[in-house]
FITORDREN-6379 format. One record per residue (C-alpha): x, y, z; residue in one letter. Coordinates in steps of 0.5 Angstrom, whole numbers, plus 500, padded with zeros to 3 digits. Example, Ala and Ser with C-alpha at 12.3 -4.5 7.8 and 13.67 -1.06 7.14 Angstrom:
% residues 2
<rec xx="525" yy="491" zz="516" residuo="A"/>
<rec xx="527" yy="498" zz="514" residuo="S"/>
This chain:
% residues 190
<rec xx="500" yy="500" zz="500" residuo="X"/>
<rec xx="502" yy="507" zz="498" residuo="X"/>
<rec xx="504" yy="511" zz="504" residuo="X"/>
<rec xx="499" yy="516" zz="501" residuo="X"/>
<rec xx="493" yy="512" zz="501" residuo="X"/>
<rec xx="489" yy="512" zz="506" residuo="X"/>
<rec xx="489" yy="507" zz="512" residuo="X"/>
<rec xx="484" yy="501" zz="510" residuo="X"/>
<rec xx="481" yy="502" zz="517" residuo="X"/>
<rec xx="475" yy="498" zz="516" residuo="X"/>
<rec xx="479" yy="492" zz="514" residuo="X"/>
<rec xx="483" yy="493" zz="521" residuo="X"/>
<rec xx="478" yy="493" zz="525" residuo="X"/>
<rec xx="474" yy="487" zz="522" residuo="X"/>
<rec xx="482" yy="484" zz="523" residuo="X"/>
<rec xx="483" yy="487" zz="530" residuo="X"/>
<rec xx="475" yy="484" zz="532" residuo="X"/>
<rec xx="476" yy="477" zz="529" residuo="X"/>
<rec xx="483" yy="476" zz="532" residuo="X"/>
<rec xx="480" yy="478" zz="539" residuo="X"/>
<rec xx="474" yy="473" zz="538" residuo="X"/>
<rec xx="469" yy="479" zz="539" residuo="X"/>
<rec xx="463" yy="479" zz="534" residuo="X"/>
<rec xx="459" yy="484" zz="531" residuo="X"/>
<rec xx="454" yy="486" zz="537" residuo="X"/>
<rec xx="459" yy="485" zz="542" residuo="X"/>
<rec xx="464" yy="491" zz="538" residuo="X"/>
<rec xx="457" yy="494" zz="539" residuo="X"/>
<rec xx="455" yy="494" zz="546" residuo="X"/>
<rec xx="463" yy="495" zz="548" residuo="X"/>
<rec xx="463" yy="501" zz="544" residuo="X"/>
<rec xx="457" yy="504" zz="543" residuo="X"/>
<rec xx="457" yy="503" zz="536" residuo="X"/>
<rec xx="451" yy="501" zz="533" residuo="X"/>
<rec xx="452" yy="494" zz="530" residuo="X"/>
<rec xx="450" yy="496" zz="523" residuo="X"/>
<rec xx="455" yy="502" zz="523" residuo="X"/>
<rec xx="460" yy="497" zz="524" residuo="X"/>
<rec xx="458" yy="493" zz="519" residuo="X"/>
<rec xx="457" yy="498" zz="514" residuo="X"/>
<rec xx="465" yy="501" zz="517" residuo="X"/>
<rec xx="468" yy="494" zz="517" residuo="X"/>
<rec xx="466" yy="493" zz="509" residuo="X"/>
<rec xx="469" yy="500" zz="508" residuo="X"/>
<rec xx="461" yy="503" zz="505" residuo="X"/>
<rec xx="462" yy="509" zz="510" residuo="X"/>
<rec xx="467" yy="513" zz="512" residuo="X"/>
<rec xx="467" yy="514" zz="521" residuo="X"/>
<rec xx="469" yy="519" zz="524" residuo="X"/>
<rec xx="474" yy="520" zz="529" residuo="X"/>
<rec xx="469" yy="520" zz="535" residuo="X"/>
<rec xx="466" yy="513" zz="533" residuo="X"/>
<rec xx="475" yy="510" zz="531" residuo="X"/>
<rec xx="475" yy="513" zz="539" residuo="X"/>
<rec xx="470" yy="509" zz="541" residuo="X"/>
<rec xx="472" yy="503" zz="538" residuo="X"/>
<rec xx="480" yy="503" zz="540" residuo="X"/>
<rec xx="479" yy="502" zz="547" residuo="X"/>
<rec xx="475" yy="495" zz="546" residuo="X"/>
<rec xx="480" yy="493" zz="541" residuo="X"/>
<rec xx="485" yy="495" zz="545" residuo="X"/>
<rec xx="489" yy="499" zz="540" residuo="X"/>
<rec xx="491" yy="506" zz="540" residuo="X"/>
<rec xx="487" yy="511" zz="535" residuo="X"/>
<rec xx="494" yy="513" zz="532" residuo="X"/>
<rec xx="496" yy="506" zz="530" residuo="X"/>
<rec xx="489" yy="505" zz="528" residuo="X"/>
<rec xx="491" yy="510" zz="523" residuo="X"/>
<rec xx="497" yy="509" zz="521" residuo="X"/>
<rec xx="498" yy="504" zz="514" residuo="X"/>
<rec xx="504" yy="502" zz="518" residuo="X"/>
<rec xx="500" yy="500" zz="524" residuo="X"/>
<rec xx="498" yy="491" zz="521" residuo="X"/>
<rec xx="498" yy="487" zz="525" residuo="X"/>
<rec xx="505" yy="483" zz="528" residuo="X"/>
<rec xx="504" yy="478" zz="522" residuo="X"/>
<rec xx="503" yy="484" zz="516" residuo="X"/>
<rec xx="508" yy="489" zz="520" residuo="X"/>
<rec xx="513" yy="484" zz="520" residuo="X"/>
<rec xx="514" yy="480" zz="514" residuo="X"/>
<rec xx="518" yy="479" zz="509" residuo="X"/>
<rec xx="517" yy="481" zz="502" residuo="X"/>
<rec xx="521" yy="478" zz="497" residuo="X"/>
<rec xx="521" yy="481" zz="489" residuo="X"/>
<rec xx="524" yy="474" zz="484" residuo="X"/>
<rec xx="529" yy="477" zz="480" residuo="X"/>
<rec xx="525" yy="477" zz="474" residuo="X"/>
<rec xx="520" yy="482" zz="478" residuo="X"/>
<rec xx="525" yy="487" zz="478" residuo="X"/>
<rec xx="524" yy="492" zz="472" residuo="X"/>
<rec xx="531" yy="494" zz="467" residuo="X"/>
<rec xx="532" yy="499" zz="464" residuo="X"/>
<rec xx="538" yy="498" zz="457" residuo="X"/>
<rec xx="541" yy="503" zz="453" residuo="X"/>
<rec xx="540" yy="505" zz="447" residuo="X"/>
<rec xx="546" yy="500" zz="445" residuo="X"/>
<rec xx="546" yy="495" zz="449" residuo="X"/>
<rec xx="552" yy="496" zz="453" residuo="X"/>
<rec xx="549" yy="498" zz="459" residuo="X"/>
<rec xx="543" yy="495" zz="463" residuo="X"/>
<rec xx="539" yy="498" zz="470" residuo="X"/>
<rec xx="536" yy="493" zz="474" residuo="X"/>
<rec xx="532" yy="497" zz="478" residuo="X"/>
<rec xx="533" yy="495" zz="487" residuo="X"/>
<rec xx="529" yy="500" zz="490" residuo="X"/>
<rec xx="521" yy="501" zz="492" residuo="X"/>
<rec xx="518" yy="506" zz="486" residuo="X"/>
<rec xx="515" yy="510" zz="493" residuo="X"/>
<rec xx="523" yy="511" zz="495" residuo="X"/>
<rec xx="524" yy="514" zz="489" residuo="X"/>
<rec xx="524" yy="522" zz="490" residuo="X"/>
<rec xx="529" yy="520" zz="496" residuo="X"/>
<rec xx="533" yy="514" zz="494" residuo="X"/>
<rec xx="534" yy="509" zz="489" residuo="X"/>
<rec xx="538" yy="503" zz="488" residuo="X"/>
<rec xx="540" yy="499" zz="482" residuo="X"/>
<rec xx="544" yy="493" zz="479" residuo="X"/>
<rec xx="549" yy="496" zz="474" residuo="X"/>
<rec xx="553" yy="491" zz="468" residuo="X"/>
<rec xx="557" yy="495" zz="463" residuo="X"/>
<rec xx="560" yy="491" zz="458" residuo="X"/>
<rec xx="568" yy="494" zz="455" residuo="X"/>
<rec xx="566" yy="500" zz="453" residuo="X"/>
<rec xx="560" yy="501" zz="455" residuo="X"/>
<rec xx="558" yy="508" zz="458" residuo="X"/>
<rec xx="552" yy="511" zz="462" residuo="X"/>
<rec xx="553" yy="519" zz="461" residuo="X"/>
<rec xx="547" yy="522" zz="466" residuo="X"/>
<rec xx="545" yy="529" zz="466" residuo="X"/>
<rec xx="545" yy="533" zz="472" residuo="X"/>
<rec xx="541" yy="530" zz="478" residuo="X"/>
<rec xx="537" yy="535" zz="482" residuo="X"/>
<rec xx="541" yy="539" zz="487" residuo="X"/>
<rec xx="545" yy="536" zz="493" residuo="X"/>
<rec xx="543" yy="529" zz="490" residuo="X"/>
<rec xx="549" yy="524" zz="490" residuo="X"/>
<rec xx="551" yy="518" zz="487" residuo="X"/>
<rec xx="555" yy="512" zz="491" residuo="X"/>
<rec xx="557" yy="506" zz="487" residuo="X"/>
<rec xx="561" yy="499" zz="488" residuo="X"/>
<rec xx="564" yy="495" zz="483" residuo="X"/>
<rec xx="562" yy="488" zz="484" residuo="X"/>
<rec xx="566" yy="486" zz="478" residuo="X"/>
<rec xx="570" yy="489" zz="472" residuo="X"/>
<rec xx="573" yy="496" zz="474" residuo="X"/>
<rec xx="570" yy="502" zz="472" residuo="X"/>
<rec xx="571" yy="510" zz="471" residuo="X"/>
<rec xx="567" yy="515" zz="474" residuo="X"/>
<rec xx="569" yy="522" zz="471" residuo="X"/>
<rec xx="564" yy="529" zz="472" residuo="X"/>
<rec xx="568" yy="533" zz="466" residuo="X"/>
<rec xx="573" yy="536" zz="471" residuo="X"/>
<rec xx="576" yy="529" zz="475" residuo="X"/>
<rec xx="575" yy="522" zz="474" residuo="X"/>
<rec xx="577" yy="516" zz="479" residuo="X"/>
<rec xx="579" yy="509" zz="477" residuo="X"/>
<rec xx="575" yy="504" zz="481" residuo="X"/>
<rec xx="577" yy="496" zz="481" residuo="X"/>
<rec xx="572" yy="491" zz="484" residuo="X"/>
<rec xx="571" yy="492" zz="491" residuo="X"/>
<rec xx="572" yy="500" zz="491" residuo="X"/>
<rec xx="567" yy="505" zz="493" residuo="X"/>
<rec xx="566" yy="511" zz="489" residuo="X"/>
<rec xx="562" yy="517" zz="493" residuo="X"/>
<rec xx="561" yy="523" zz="488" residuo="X"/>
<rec xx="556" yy="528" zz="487" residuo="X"/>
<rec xx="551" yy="528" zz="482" residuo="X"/>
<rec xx="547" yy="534" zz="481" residuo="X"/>
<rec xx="553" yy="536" zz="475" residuo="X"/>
<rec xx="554" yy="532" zz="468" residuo="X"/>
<rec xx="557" yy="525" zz="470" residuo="X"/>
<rec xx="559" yy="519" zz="466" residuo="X"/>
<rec xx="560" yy="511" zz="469" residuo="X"/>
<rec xx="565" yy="508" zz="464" residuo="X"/>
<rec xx="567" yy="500" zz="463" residuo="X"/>
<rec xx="574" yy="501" zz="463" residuo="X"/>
<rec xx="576" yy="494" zz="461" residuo="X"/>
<rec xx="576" yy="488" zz="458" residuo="X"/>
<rec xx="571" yy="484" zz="461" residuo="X"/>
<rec xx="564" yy="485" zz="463" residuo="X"/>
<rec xx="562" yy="490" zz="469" residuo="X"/>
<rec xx="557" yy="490" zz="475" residuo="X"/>
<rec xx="557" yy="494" zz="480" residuo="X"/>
<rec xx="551" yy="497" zz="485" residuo="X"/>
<rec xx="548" yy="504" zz="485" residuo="X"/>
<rec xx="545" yy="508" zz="490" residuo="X"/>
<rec xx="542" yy="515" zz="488" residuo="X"/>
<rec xx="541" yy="519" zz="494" residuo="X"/>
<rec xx="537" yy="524" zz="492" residuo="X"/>
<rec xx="538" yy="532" zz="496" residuo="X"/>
């Protein structure tokens, strides 16, 4: 769920009621919400107001913030592992297929911080354009050696370095050798 969407409060407290073993009469007669509002809450058909969430949160024993926090699943959502398959995650290639983007980071943390998977053959290149101020670039070679230039230096890297470079100039990553390149790339946006 986007961090902008708004919390799923009836399906929360239908989740929070049926985990405690509680009907819809006995939410009702604990909060003082009717059992056809409850009803018409839980399969998200109205939208309750912040007095009828207080009611709810002492018999569900929950804070009114948690219930309104995305965030606030209960211990098995909040706490699961979410796996993307490698072939889930979205690439992006070249123009001459030297260069592939696999891209690692969550479409929501994109403005802030992006990361990929980047293979290079011999002489391919990813010439960038400036990135909004203050973003900066960290990248590690895998395998292969790499340059990282911005026009006025440039920094050899061999597997294992780290480069951390600003990346709010024209910058370029280059496969320098004679074998295939990957490395890991972290954008960070200022």
């Amino acid at each position: 769920m986007s961090r902008h969407s708004p919390p799923d409060v009836g399906r929360r407290i239908k989740e929070l009621r049926s985990a405690r073993k509680m009907t819809l009469e006995q939410l009702a007669k604990a909060s003082g919400v009717s059992k056809s509002m409850l009803s018409q809450i839980e399969r998200g058909r109205t939208n309750p107001t912040v007095a009828t969430l207080w009611s709810l949160t002492a018999p569900l024993d929950i804070a009114l913030s948690d219930l309104l926090d995305n965030r606030g699943e209960d211990s098995k959502t909040r706490h699961e592992i979410l796996l993307l398959k490698s072939h889930q995650c979205p690439e992006i290639q070249s123009a001459d297929g030297k260069c592939s983007l696999r891209i690692l980071g969550p479409i929501d943390l994109v403005s802030q911080m992006e990361w990929y998977e980047m293979r290079l053959e011999p002489g391919g290149i990813l010439e960038s354009e400036p990135h909004s101020a203050g973003t900066r670039e960290h990248i590690t070679v895998l395998e292969g050696s790499l340059r990282i230039s911005n026009g006025l230096h440039h920094q050899d890297l061999e597997t294992g370095d780290t480069a951390r470079y600003e990346a709010d100039i024209p910058h370029a990553i280059e496969n320098i050798g004679k074998t295939k390149s990957r490395a890991m790339l972290v954008v960070i946006s200022g």
